[in-house]
C-alpha positions as CSV (number, residue, x, y, z in Angstrom):
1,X,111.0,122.7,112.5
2,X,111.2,121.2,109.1
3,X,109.2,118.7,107.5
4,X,110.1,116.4,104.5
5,X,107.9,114.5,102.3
6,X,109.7,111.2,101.3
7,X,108.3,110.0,97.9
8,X,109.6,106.8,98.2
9,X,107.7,106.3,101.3
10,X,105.0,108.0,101.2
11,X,106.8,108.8,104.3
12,X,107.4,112.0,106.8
13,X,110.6,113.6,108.3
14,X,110.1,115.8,110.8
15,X,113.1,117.7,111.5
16,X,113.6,119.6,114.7
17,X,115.3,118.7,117.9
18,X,115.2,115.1,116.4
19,X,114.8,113.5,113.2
20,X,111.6,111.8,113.5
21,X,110.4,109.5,110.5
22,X,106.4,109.5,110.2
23,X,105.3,106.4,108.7
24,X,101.5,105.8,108.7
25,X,99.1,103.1,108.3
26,X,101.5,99.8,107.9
27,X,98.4,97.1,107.9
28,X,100.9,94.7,107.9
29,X,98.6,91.7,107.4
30,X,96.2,92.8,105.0
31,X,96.7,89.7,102.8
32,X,95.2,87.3,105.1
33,X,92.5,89.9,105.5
34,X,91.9,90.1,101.8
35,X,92.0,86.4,101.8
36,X,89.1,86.5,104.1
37,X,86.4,88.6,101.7
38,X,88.1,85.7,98.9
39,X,90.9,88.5,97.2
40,X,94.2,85.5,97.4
41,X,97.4,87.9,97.4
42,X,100.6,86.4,98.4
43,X,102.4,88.5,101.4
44,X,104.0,91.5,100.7
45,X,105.1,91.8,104.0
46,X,108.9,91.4,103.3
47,X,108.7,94.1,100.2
48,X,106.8,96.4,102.4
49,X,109.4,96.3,105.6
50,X,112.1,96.7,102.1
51,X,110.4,100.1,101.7
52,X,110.3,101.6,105.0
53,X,114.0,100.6,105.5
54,X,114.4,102.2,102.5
55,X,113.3,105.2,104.1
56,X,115.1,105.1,107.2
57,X,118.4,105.1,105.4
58,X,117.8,107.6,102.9
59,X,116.9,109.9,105.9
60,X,118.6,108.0,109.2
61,X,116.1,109.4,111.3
62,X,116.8,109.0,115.0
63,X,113.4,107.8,116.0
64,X,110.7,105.6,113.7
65,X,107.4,106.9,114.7
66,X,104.7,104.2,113.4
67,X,101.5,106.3,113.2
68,X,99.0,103.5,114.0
69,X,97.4,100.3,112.2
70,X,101.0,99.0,112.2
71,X,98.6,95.7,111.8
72,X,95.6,95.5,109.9
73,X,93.3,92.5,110.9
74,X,90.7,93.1,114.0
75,X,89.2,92.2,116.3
76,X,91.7,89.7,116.2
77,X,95.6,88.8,115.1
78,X,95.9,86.6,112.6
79,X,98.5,83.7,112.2
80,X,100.2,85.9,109.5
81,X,100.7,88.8,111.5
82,X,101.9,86.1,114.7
83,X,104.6,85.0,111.8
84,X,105.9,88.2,110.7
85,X,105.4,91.1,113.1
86,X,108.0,89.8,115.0
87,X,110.5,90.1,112.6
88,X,109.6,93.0,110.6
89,X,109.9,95.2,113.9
90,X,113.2,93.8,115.0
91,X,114.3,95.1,111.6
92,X,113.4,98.2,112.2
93,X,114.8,98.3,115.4
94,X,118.4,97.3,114.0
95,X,118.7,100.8,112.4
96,X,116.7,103.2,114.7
97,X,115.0,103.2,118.2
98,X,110.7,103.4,117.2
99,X,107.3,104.1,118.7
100,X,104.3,103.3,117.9
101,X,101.2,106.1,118.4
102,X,98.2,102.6,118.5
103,X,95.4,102.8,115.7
104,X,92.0,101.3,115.8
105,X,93.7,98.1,113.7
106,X,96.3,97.8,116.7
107,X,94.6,95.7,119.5
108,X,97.1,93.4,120.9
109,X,100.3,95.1,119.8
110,X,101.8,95.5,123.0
111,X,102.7,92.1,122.8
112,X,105.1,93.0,120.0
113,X,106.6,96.1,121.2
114,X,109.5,96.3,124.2
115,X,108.9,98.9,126.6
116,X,108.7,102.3,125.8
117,X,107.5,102.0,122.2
118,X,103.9,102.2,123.2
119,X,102.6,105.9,123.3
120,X,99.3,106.5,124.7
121,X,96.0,105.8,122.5
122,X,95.1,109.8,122.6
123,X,98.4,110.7,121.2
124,X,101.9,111.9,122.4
125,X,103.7,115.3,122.0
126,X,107.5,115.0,120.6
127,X,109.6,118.0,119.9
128,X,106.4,120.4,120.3
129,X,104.8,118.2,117.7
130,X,101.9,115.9,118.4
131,X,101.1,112.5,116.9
132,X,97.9,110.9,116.7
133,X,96.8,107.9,114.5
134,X,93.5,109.5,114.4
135,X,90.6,107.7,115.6
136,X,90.2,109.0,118.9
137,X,89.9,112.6,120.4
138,X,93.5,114.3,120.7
139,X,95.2,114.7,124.4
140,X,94.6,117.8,126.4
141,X,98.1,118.7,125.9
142,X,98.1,118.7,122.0
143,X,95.5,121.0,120.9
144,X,97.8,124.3,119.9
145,X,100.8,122.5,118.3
146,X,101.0,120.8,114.8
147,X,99.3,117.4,114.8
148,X,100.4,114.7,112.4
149,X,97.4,112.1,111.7
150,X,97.4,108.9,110.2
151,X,94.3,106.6,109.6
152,X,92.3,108.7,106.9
153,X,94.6,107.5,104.1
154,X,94.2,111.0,102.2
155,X,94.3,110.2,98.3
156,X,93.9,113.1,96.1
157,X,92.4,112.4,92.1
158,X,93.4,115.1,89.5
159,X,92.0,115.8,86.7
160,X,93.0,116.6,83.5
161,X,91.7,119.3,80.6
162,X,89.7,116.7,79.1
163,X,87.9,116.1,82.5
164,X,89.8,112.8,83.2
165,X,90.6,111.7,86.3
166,X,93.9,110.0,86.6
167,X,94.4,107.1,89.5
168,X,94.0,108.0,93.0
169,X,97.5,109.3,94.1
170,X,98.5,109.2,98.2
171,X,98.0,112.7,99.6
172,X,99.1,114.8,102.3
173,X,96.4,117.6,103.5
174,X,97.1,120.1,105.6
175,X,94.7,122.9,107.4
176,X,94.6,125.1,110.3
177,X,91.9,123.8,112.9
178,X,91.9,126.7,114.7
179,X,93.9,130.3,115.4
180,X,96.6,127.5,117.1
181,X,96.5,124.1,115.6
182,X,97.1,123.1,112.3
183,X,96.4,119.4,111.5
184,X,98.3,117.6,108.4
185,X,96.9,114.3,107.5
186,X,99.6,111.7,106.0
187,X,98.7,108.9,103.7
188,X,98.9,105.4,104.2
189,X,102.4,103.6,103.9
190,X,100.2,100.3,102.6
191,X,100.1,99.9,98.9
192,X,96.4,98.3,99.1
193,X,95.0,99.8,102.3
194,X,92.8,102.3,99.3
195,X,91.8,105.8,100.5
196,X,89.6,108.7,100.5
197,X,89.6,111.7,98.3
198,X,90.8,115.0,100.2
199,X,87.4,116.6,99.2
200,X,85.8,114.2,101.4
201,X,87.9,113.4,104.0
202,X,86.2,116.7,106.6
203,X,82.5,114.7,106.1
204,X,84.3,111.1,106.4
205,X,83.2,111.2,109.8
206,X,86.4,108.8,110.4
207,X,87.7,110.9,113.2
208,X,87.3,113.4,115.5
209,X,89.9,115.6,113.8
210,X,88.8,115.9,110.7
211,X,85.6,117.7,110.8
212,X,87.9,120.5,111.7
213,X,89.2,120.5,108.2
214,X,89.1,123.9,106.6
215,X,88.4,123.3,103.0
216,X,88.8,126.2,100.7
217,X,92.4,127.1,102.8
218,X,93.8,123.6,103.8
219,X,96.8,122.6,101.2
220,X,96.9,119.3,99.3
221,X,100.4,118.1,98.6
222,X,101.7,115.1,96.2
223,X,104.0,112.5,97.8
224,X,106.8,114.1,96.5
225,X,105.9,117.7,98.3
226,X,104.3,118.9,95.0
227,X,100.8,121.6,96.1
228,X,98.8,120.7,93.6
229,X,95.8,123.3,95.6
230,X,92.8,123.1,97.8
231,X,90.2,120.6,98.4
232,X,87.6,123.2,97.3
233,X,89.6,123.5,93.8
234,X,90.5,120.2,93.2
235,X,86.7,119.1,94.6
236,X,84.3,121.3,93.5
237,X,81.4,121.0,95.9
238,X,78.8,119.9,93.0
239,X,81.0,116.9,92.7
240,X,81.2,115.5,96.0
């Protein structure tokens, strides 16, 4: 197995039996959201679904894995999402069969999806890898593989000699949960969905998973695959 960070994305390429492209936290919608709390944004829906095709033909993956909150607005589905869901899933399925592992944004996406592209809300194994948006307790069956999570939207702030901290950058974090999982953590695909810093992410207490974050040995890579350390180094405890 061989895993790819896509910059462009950020975006995953999990290479083994199949080419599997990771793509996490869509929250296709958010506008209307925004609009909501009075932020007015005009949809970037269209430049959005640009991107992730973007990704699919730089790595023609044979399966698009959407790893939860492919929609952003809940309880409900709003009138944007009605309008463009349709069409922005059809394009994806023009280039590549996908699946769809269902986040805690994702009520009502069934209706969206043809059969087969919903896998179960606890997660599914593919290739010996499991896949799990996040919010819920894994399956039985995945505990001693690699887990891929979505839904923590990992950012990662650096700092330079002076002491300033540069804008939050999309992260990936990876750590050994125990002597037979290891957990990475992928960032969101959604320009504004915002994030939390990997030095915080283990007492986020957003899911399950991540309070079995090892700090001082879990890696913390750029979107582009650069290791830029731990979260203990790059969040010393007295600044949390």
């Amino acid at each position: 197995m061989r895993l790819h960070f896509i910059e462009n994305g950020p975006a995953l390429l999990v290479e083994s039996d199949r080419r599997v492209l990771v793509v996490a936290d869509l929250h296709m919608g958010i506008e209307s959201g925004l609009e909501r709390h009075g932020v007015h944004i005009a949809s970037r829906s269209a430049a959005r679904t640009d991107r992730v095709i973007a990704c699919i033909e730089e790595t023609e993956p044979d399966l698009l894995l959407l790893l939860g909150d492919v929609k952003h607005n809940v309880p409900v589905t709003s009138r944007q999402e009605y309008l463009e869901l349709p069409g922005v899933l059809e394009s994806f399925r023009e280039r590549v069969p996908i699946a769809v592992a269902p986040g805690n944004h994702d009520g009502g996406i069934g209706r969206f999806l043809e059969s087969g592209e919903l896998l179960p809300a606890d997660g599914a194994l593919i290739d010996g890898v499991g896949y799990l948006h996040g919010h819920t307790h894994p399956a039985a069956e995945l505990p001693g593989h690699l887990i891929v999570i979505g839904h923590h939207h990992p950012v990662v702030s650096l700092i330079d000699s002076v002491g300033c901290a540069a804008r939050a950058r999309p992260a990936y974090l990876y750590s050994a949960a125990d002597e037979r999982t290891r957990l990475l953590f992928v960032p969101a695909f959604n320009e504004f969905a915002g994030g939390i810093d990997v030095g915080r992410l283990r007492k986020s207490g957003l899911g399950p998973l991540s309070r079995s974050i090892d700090e001082k040995t879990a890696e913390v890579y750029l979107a582009d695959g650069t290791y830029v350390g731990s979260p203990a180094t790059l969040c010393p405890a007295d600044d949390r």
